[in-house]
N, C-alpha and C positions, 0 to 999 in steps of 0.2 A: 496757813493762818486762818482761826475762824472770820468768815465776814463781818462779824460785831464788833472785834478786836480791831480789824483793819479801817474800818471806820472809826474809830476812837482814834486812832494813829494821823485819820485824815485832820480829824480836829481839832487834835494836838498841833499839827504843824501849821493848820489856819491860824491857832494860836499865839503860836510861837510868831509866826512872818508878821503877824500885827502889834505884836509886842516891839519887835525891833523894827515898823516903821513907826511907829509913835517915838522908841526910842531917835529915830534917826532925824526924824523933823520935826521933833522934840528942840532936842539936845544938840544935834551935828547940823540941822540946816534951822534953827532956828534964828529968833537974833542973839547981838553979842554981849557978850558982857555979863555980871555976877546981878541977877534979879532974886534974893532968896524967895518971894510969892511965888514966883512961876518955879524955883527948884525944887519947891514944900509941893507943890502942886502935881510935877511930874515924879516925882519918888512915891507919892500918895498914890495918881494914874497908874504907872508900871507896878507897884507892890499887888495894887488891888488887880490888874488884872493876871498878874503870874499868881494869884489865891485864887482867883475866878477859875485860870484856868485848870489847874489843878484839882478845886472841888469839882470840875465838868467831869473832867477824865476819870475822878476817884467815884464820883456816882455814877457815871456809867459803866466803868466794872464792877461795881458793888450791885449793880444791876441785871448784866449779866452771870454774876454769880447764882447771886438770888433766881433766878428764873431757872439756871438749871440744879438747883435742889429742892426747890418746893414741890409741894405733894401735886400728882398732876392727877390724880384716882387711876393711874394706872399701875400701882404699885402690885409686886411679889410678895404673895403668902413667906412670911420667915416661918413658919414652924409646919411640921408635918399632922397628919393626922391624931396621931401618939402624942403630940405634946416637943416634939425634941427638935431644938434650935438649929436652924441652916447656919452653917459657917462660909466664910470664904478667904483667899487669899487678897490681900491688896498688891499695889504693885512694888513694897519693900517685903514681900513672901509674909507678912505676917497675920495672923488669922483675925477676919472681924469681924462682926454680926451681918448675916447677909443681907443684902439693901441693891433692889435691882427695880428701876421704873421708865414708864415708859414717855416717850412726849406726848405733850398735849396737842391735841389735833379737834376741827369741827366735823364732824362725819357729816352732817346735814347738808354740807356745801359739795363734798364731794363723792355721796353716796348716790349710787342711778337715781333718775329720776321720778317724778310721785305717782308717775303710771305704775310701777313693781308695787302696787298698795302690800303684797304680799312680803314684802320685804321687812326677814327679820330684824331685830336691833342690832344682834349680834353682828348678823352679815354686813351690814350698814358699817359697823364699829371696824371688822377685818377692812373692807373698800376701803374706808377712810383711813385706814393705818398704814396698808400699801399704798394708798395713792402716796403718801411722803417718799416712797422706793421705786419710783419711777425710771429714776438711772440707777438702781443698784442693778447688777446683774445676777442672771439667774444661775450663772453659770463663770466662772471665773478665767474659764479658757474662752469665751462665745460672750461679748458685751451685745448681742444683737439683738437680743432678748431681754426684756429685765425681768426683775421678780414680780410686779407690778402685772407686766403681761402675760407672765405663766402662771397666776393663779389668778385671772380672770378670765383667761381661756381655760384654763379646768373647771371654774367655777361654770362656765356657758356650756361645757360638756354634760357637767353633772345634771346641770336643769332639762337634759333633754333624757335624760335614760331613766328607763322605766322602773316605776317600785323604788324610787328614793324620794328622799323629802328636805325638810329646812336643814337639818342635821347635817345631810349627806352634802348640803353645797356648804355649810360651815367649814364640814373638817376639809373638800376642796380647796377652801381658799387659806387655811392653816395648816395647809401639806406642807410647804415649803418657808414655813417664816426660820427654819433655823439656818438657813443663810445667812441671815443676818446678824447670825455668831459665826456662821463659820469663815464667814470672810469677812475682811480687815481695811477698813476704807485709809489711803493716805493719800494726803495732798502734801503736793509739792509745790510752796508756794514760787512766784514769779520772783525777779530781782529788787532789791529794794526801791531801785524808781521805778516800777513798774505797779504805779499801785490800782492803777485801772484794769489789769488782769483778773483774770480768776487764777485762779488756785488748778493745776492738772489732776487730777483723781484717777487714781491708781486702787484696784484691788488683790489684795494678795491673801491667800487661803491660810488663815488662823489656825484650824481644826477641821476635822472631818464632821459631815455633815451629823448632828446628833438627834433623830426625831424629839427626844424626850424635850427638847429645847424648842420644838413648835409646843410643843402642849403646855410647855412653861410660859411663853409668852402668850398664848392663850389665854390663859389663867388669868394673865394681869387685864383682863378688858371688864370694864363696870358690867356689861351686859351679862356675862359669863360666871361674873359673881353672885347679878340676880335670881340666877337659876337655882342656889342653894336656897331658898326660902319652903320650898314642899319637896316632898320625899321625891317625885318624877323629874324634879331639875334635877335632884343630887343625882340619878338615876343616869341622868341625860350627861350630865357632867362628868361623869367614870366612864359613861362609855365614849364621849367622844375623847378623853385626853388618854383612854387605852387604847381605841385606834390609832390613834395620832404617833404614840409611841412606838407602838409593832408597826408601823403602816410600813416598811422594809422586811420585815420578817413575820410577818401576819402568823408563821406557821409557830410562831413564839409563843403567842397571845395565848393568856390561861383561857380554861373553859368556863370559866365563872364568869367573864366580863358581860354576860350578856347578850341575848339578839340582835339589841341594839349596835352593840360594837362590830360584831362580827360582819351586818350586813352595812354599817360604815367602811369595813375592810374591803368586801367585794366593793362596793359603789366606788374604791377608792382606785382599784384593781381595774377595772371597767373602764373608768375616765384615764386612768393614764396610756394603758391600751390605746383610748381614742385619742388621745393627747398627742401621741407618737406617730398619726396620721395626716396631723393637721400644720400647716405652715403658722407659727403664732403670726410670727411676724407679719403676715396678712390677713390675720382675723380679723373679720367684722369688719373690713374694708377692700375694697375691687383694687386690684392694679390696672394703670389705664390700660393696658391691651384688654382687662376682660371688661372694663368699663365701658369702653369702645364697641365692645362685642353685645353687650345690652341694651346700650344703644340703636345699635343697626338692629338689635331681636324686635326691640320694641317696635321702630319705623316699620319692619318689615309684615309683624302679627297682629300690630292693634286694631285693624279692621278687622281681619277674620276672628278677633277672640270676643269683638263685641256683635258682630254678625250672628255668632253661636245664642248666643242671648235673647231671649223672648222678654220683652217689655210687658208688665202687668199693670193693670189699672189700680189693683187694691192694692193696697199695704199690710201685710201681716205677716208676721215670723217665718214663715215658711217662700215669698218672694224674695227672690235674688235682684232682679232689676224692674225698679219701681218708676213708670213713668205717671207723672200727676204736673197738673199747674193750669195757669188760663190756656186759651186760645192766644198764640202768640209767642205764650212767656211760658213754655213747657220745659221742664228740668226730669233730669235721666240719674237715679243714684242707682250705682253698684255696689252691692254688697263686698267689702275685700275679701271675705276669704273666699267669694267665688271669683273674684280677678287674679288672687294668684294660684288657686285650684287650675282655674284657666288658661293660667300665665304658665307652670313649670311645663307642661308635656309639649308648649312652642319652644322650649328654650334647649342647648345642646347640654350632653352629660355634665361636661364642664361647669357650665352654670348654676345646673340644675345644683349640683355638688357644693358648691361654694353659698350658693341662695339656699341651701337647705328645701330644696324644693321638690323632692323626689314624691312627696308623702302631702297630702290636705293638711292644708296648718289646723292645728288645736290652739284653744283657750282663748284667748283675745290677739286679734290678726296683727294688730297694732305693735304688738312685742315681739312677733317675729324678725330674725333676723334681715330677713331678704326684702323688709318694706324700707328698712331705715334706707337701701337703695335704690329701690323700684320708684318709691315715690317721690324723692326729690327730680329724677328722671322725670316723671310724669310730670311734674309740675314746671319744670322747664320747659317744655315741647308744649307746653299750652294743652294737654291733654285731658285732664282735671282741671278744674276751679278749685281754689285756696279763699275763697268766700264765697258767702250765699248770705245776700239782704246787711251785706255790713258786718257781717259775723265771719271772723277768721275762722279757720279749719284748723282742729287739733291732729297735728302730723298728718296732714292730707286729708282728714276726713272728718266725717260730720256720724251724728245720733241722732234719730228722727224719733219722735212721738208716736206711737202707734195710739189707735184711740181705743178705749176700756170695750169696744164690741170686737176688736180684733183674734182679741185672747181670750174673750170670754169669762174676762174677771169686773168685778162692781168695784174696782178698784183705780185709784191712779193710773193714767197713761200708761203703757210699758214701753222698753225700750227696741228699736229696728237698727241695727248697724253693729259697727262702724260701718260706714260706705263709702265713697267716692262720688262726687259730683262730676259728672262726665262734661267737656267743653264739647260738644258739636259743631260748632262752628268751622272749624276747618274746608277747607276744600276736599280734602279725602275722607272724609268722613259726608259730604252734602249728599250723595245716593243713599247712603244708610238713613241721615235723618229726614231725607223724603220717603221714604220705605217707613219709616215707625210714625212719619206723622200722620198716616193714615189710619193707625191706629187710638183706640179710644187710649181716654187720658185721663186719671183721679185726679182728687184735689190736690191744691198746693200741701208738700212738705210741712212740717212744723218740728221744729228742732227742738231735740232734748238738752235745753243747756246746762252742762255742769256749772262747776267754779271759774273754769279757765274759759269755755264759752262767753258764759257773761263776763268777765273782766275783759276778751278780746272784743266784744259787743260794747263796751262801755267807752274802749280806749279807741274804737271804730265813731262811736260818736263824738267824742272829746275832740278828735281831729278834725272832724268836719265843722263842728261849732267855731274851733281856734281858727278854720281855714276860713268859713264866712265872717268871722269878728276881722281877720287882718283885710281879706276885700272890702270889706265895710269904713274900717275905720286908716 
C-alpha cells in the first residue's frame, strides 16, 4: 500500500472514532429525554462532520492523483527523429500514445558538495536521480549493493582514469539506470492492524536488462535536453545515448557514431574492469579493522614524517612547511599534498590501496579520497588545529595569502595551500618543536577567505558576542 494511501486510511479512522464518540456522548450518555434544539443540533454536528470527513479524504486522493501526473520536466520525447509517434501498450493490451516520466526530485540538496566546482548539471541531475534508488538493488539475486552505489563507484573510477572527461562520468553513472525497468519493485503490505509497519519490498526481474532504456531514461533529464541548443550538444547527445546503447556489445556500434562514442565505450570498458576489483560495498569508507590499522599508522609515523620536513621562513608557492608568527605565538602549516605524499610510503599495501595512495595526489588534495579519512583522524588525536584566530578550517585546512612579491605579479595576493595547521603542543612532538624553534620564523599567516571562510569567521564571532551578552546580562 502506498504510504500517502495508508495515511489517508489513518485519518479516516481518526475520523470515523470521533464521529461515534460525539455520537455516543451525544446521544447514548447524554441527558434524557426528547430536547428537539439539542437533536437539530447533533444531526447538524454529525452530518457536517461525516461531509468534512469525506471532503478531507476525497482531496487528499485527488491530490495524490494530481501529483503523480503532472508534468515534472522529466518527460520522454513521443516522437522520433523522422516525425513517427511512440506507441505503447496499457495494462488492458491496448495501444496508447506513449507518455513515460520521471519524478520530480531537488539535485542541489543531494548532488556532492560545492568543492566539485567542476561539476556538470547533468551529472548533478543523474546523483540526484539515483539518490531516490538508494535501496533499489543493483542486482536482484545480491540486495547488498544498490544501484545508487554502483554507479557512484563507477562514477569515482571514471574520474580517476586517464584521457576521459564530463562525458565519460556521465555515461558511468547512466550505465546501469535500466534496472529500473528491469526489475519490478512489490510490496507486501502488513495486516490490516498493523498499520504502523512498512510495507516488505520485494524485487522480482520484469525483463532482461535493455541498455537502450539507460539511454531512454537519459533522455528525460532537462540538462540533457539542454544540449540540443548548438550543433556540439546534439553531437555530444548521439554519442553518449550510442554508447549507452552498445555499451554490452560495443562490437555492434556503427562506425559513424563518432570518436566521441567510441572513446565513451573504452572509458566504459576500463571502469567496469576496475569496478570488478573493488569491494563497493566498502567504497569510500574504512572498515574498523583497517581503521584501527590507521590509527596505530598514524600514532606510530607522525613524528618521523614531520621530522622529514624542513621549516622555511618565507612563503611562496614552492614552500611545503611554512613556519612564520611572533616570538611565542609561532604556527607550523603543511602543505597537504606533501602530508599525504609523505603519508602513503609510511603506510602498508593494504592502505596504501584502499587510500589510493600509491601515486602523489593531483588537482586539489582536498578531493582526494584518502583525506575524507586522514583528516578527521588527525583532528581527533589533536594533531592539526580546526581553527586559527576564530576562523574554522574548511575540511582540515586552511588558504594563506601569499603577498604580490612572492609570485612576482602587480597583482592581488595569490593563493599557498590547502595546508594544515600543525598542533605541536603534545608531549611527543616537544623535541621536534624545540629543534625548529631554533630556527628563524616569518611573519604571521594571513588567510585567503573564501565564502565558507568568512561565513565560519562570522558565525565564530556571533558566538562569542551571544556568549559575552548571556555573562553579561
Amino acid at each position: 500500500m502506498d504510504p500517502r494511501y495508508r495515511f489517508t486510511l489513518v485519518v479516516s479512522l481518526i475520523l470515523v472514532t470521533w464521529w461515534v464518540w460525539v455520537f455516543v456522548s451525544t446521544f447514548l450518555m447524554g441527558p434524557r429525554g426528547l430536547n428537539w434544539d439539542r437533536y437539530q443540533q447533533g444531526i447538524v454536528l454529525l452530518s457536517l462532520a461525516v461531509w468534512l470527513g469525506f471532503m478531507m479524504v476525497w482531496l487528499a486522493n485527488r491530490l495524490i492523483a494530481w501529483q503523480r501526473q503532472r508534468a515534472t520536466g522529466f518527460e520522454a520525447e513521443t516522437h522520433d527523429e523522422f516525425g513517427t509517434a511512440f506507441q505503447m501498450l496499457n495494462s488492458a493490451g491496448q495501444s496508447e500514445p506513449f507518455s513515460i516520466a520521471l519524478s520530480k526530485f531537488q539535485p542541489a540538496l543531494v548532488a556532492p558538495p560545492a568543492a566539485d566546482a567542476d561539476l556538470h548539471p547533468l551529472e548533478a541531475e543523474l546523483i540526484g536521480f539515483l539518490h531516490g534508488y538508494r535501496s533499489w538493488p543493483a542486482n536482484p539475486t545480491n540486495h547488498d549493493i544498490s544501484l545508487y552505489e554502483q554507479a557512484l563507484a563507477r562514477w569515482n573510477v571514471m574520474r580517476h582514469i586517464p584521457n576521459t572527461g564530463v562525458w565519460h562520468r556521465v555515461a558511468a553513472l547512466a550505465r546501469d539506470l535500466s534496472i529500473l525497468h528491469a526489475l519490478e519493485e512489490r510490496r507486501v503490505p502488513p495486516k490490516w492492524y498493523q498499520l504502523l509497519k512498512r510495507d516488505v519490498i520485494t524485487f522480482k526481474r520484469r525483463s532482461v536488462t535493455r541498455p537502450g532504456m539507460s539511454a531512454l531514461i537519459l533522455s528525460t533529464m532537462p540538462a540533457f535536453r539542454r544540449l540540443q541548443h548548438d550543433a556540439e550538444g546534439v553531437a555530444v547527445q548521439r554519442s553518449l545515448l550510442a554508447a549507452l546503447r552498445y555499451a554490452n556489445n560495443p562490437q555492434q556500434m556503427p562506425v559513424n557514431t563518432g570518436p566521441l562514442a567510441a572513446s565513451l565505450l573504452e572509458g566504459l570498458a576500463r571502469a567496469e574492469a576496475q569496478l570488478g576489483l573493488i569491494d563497493i560495498s566498502e567504497l569510500d569508507q574504512l572498515t574498523p579493522v583497517r581503521k584501527a590499522m590507521l590509527e596505530q599508522a598514524l600514532d606510530e609515523t607522525w613524528l618521523g614524517l614531520l621530522a622529514q620536513q624542513e621549516p622555511a621562513s618565507s612563503l611562496n608557492p614552492t614552500t611545503t612547511l611554512y613556519r612564520g608568527g611572533t616570538t611565542g605565538n609561532v604556527q607550523h602549516w603543511l602543505k597537504l599534498d606533501t602530508l599525504l605524499t609523505a603519508l602513503g610510503p609510511q603506510l602498508n599495501a593494504e592502505l596504501r590501496s584502499v587510500l589510493d595512495l600509491w601515486d602523489a595526489p593531483t588537482g586539489d588534495p582536498r578531493r582526494h579520497p584518502s583525506w575524507s579519512q586522514i583528516g578527521p583522524l588527525l583532528q581527533e588525536r589533536k594533531l592539526i588545529d580546526d581553527s586559527y584566530h576564530g576562523v574554522g578550517a574548511d575540511a582540515g585546512t586552511f588558504r594563506l595569502a601569499l603577498a604580490p612579491s612572492a609570485h612576482g605579479t602587480a597583482e592581488g595576493a595569490d593563493i599557498w595551500g590547502p595546508a594544515v595547521l600543525l598542533n605541536l603542543n603534545s608531549p611527543t612532538t616537544a623535541a621536534l618543536l624545540q629543534k625548529w624553534q631554533a630556527l628563524p620564523s616569518g611573519e604571521s599567516a594571513d588567510l585567503a577567505l573564501d565564502l565558507t571562510l568568512l561565513k565560519n569567521r562570522a558565525e565564530a564571532g556571533l558566538q562569542r558576542l551571544d556568549a559575552r551578552l548571556r555573562e553579561t546580562f
